[in-house]
C-alpha positions as CSV (number, residue, x, y, z in Angstrom):
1,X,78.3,-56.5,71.7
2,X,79.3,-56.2,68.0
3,X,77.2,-55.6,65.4
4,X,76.3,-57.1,62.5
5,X,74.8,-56.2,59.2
6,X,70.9,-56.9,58.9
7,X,69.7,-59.2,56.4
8,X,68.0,-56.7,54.6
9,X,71.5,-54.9,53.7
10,X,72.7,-58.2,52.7
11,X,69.8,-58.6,50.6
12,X,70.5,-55.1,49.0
13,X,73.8,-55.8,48.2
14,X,72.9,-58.5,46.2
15,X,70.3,-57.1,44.5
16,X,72.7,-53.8,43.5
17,X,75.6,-56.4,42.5
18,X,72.8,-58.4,40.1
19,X,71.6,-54.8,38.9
20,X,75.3,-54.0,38.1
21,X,76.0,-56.8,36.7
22,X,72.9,-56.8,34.3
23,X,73.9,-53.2,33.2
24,X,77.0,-54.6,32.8
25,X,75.5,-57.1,30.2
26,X,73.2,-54.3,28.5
27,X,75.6,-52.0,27.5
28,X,78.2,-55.0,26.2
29,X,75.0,-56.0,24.1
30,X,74.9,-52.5,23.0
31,X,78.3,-52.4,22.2
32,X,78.1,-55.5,20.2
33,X,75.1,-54.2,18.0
34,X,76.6,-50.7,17.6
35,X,80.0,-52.6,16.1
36,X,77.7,-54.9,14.0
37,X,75.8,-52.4,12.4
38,X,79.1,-50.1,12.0
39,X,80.4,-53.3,10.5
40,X,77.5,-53.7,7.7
41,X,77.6,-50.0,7.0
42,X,81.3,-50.3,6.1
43,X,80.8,-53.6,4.7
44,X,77.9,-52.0,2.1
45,X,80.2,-48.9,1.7
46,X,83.9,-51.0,0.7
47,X,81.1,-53.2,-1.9
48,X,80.1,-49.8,-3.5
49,X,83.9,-48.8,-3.7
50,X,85.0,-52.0,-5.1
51,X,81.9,-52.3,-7.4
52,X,82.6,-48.5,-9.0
53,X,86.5,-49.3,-9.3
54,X,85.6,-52.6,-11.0
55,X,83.4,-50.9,-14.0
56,X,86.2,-47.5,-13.6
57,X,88.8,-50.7,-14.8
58,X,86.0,-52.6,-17.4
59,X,85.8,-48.8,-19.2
60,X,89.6,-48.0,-18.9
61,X,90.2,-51.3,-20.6
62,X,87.4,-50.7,-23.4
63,X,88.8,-47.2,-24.1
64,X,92.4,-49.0,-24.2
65,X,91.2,-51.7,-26.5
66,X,89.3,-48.7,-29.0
67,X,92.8,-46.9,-29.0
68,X,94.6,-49.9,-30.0
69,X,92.1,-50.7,-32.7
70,X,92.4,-47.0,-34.0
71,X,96.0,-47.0,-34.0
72,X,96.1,-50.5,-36.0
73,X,93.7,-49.2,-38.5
74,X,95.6,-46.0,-38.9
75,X,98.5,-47.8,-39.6
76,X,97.0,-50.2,-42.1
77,X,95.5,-47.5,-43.8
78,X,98.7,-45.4,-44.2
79,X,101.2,-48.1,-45.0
């Protein structure tokens, strides 16, 4: 006479393939979160960047502007 497998292992099997499964799910959810937050942090970091190049370019174009104004008043004042 064969045997078969109880109802009990059939029951564990399913239980282990739902536990898998819901690991499964937990660390894709932790994944997810992890990218997010990596994602704001670069996010906040590239605003900073962008932020300090943006005045770096407003005081370039100021001390441009004062250089230009010198050099037209020199010239008015020597010719």
């Amino acid at each position: 006479m064969a045997s078969t497998p109880s109802k009990d292992y059939k029951r564990r099997e399913r239980e282990q393939k739902k536990m898998y499964k819901r690991q499964a799910r937990q660390a894709a959810k932790a994944a997810k979160k992890a990218a997010e937050q990596l994602a704001a942090e670069e996010a906040v970091k590239k605003a900073a960047e962008d932020k300090k190049a943006q005045e770096e370019a407003a005081f370039e174009a100021e001390f441009a502007a004062e250089l230009a104004a010198e050099a037209a008043a020199a010239e008015n004042g020597a010719g």
